[in-house]
C-alpha positions in Angstrom: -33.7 -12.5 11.1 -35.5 -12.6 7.7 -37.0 -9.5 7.6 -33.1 -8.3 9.0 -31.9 -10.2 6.0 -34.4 -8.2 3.5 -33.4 -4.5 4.6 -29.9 -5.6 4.3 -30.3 -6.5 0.4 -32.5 -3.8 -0.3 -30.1 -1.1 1.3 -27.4 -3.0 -0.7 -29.2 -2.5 -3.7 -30.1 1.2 -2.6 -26.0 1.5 -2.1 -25.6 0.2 -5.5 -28.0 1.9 -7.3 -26.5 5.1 -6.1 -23.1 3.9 -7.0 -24.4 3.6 -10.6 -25.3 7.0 -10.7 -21.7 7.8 -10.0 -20.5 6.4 -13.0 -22.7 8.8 -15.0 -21.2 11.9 -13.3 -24.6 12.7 -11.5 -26.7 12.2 -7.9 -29.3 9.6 -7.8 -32.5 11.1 -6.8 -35.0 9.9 -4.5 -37.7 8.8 -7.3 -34.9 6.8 -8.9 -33.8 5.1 -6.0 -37.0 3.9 -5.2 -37.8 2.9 -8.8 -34.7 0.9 -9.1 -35.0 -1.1 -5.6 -38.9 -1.3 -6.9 -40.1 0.4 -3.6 -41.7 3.1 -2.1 -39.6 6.6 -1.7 -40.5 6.3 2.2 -38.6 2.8 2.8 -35.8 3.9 0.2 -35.5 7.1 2.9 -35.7 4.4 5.9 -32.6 2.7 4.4 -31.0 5.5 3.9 -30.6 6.5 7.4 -27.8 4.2 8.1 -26.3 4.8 4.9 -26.0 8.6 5.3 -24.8 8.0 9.0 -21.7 5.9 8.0 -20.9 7.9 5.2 -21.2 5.7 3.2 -23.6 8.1 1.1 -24.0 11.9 1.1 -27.1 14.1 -0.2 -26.3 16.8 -2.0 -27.8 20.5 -2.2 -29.9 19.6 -4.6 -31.0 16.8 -2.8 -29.8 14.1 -5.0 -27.5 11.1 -3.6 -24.0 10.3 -4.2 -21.2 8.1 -2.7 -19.7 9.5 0.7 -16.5 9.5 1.8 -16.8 7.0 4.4 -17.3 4.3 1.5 -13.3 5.5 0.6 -12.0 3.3 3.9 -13.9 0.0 2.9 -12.3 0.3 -0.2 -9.1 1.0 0.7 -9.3 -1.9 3.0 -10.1 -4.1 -0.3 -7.0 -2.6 -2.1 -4.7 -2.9 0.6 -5.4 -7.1 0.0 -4.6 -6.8 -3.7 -0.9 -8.1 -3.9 -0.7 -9.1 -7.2 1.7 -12.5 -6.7 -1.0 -14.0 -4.3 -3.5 -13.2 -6.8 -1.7 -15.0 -9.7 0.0 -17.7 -8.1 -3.0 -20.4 -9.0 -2.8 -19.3 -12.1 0.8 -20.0 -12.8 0.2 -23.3 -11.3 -2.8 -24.0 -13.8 -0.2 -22.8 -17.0 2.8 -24.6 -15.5 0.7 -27.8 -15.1 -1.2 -27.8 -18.4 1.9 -27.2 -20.7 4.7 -28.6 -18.7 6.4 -25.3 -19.6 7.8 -23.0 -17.2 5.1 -19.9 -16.0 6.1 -16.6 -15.2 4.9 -13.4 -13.5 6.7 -10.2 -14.2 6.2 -6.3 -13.9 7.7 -3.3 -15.4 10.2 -0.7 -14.2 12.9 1.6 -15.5 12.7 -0.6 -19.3 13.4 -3.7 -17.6 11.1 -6.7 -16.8 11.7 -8.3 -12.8 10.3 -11.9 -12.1 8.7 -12.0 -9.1 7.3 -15.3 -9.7 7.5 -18.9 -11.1 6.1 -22.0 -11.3 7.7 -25.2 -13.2 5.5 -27.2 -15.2 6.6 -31.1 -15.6 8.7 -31.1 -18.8 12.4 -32.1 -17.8 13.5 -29.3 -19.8 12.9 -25.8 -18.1 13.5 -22.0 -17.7 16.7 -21.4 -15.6 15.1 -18.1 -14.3 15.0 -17.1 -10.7 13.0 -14.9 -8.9 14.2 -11.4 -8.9 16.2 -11.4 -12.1 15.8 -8.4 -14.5 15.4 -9.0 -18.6 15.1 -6.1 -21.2 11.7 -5.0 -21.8 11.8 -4.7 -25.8 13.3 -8.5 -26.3 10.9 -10.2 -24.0 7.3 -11.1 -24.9 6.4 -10.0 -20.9 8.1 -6.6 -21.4 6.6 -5.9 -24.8 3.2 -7.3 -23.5 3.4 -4.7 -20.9 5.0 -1.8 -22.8 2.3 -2.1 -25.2 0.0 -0.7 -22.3 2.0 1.4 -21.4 2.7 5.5 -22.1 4.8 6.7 -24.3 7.4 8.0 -21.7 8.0 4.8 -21.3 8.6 3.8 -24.6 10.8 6.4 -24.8 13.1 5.3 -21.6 13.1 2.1 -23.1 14.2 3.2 -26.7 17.1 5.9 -24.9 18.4 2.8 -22.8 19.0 1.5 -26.3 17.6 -1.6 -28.4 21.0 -3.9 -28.0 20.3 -6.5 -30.1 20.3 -10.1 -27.8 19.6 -12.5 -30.7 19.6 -11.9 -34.5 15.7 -12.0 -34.1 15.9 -8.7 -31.6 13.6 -5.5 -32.5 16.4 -2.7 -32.6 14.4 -0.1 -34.6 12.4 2.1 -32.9 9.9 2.8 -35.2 9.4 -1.3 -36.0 9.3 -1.6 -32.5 6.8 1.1 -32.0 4.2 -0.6 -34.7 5.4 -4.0 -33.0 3.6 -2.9 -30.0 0.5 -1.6 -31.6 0.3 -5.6 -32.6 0.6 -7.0 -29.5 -2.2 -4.6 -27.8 -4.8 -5.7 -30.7 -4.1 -9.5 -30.3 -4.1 -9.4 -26.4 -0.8 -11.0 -26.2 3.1 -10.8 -27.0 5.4 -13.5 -28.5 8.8 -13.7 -27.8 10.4 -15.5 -31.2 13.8 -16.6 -30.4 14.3 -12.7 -29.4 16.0 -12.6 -26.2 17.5 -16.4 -25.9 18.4 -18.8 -28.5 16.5 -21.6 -28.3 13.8 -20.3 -26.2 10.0 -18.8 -27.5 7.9 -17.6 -24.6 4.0 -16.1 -24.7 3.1 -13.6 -22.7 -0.3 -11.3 -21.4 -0.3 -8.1 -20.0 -2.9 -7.9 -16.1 -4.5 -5.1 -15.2 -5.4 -3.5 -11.8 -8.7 -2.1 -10.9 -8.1 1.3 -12.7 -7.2 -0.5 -15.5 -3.4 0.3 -15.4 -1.1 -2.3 -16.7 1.1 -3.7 -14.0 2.4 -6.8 -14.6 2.1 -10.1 -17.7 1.6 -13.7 -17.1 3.8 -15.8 -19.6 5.3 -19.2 -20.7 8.3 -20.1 -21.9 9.9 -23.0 -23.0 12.2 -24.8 -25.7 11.4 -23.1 -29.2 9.7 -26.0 -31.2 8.0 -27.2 -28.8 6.5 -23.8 -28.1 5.8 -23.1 -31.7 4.0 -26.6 -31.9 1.4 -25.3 -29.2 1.8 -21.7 -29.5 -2.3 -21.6 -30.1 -2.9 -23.0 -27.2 -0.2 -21.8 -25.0 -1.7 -18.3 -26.3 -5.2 -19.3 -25.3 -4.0 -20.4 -21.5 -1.8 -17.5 -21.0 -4.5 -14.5 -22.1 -7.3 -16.6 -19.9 -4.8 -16.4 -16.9 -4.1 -13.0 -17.3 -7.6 -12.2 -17.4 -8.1 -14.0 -14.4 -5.7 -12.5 -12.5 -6.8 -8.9 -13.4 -9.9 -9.9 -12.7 -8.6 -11.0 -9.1 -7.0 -7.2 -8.6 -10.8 -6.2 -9.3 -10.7 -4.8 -13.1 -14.2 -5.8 -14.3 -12.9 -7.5 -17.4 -16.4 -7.9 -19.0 -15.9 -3.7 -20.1 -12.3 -3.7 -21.1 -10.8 -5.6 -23.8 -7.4 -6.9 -21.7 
């Protein structure tokens, strides 16, 4: 069983070394597979058996190694499990708890933000929102959190839907909007401030799927002074949960500043 146990890590590590080599646009070769697992090229051949019968490597004409199709269906597999409201849904409950304020997920469609989840937070006062109502992207902090990651065809759909002012506090320029959302990708993080509902201020992160495409935000909202009077750390628990979520949908967050 042991020595089953060994060949197991050391083809993993033969499997991962050659993924590596992926990610620099070139086949592994034999010498650096067996340099990397810190073996001899014969055992790195022995483990590669398997490995080349699943498909789950291919040797090229040149004799180098690179990742075979067959890896394609375990992956799939994984992505087929990465619903993005199971993977946030401890989070919310960890912002909801901490502030007492109401947490939100949302994504993005057509310029408009849907909520596809919530989770209440102790404070008697809280968020009327329901599941499955719509908000304008540009006057909430989870829209503008996400538009900031998003193309400019987007921004565009938004801006021809027109910026209708909801509060006095509304972006309605394009171009201040535009800048706006150069902001809010720098500091990780949106703010709604009294722009889409009087009385209410909300913080919001944009999460990130394993390509890295934007495709939802984690927020909190609550009554306006009270969320000014903890915005720093509302701000702090709501990037940390996006991350975390992202991180869940398999975006390696250590390489990309979400």
């Amino acid at each position: 069983m042991r020595n089953n146990s060994s060949s197991l890590r050391r083809a993993l590590t033969v499997l991962e070394l050659v993924a590596a080599a992926a990610g620099r646009d070139k086949g592994a070769s034999l010498t650096e597979l067996a340099e990397g697992a810190e073996t001899s090229k014969s055992t790195v051949l022995r483990l590669l058996a398997p490995l080349l019968e699943q498909r789950l490597v291919r040797q090229d004409a040149d004799g180098t190694y690179r990742m075979g199709i067959g890896a394609l269906g375990w992956a799939g597999a994984c992505l087929a499990d990465l619903d993005i409201r199971s993977a946030a849904q401890s989070t919310l409950r960890d912002i909801a708890d901490a502030t007492g304020q109401t947490a939100h997920l949302l994504v993005y469609s057509d310029g408009r933000v849907t909520y596809v989840d919530k989770m209440v937070g102790a404070s008697p006062i809280q968020m009327a929102s329901r599941v499955g109502d719509t908000g304008t992207a540009y006057s909430t902090a989870s829209g503008k959190a996400m538009l900031a990651h998003l193309d400019d065809a987007e921004f565009e759909r938004v801006v021809a839907l027109g910026l209708t002012p909801r509060t006095p506090a509304t972006i309605t320029d394009p171009a201040e909007l535009r800048s706006h959302l150069a902001t809010v990708r720098d500091q990780g993080c949106a703010y709604d401030d009294l722009e889409n509902e009087h009385g209410i201020r909300c913080v919001a992160a944009p999460v990130f799927n394993h390509t890295g495409a934007c495709v939802g935000a984690v927020s909190v909202s609550g009554p306006a002074e009270l969320v000014a009077a903890h915005r720093a750390e509302y701000t702090e628990r709501v990037i940390a949960g996006a991350h975390h979520v992202s991180h869940e949908l398999g975006l390696d967050v250590a390489t990309r500043h979400v």
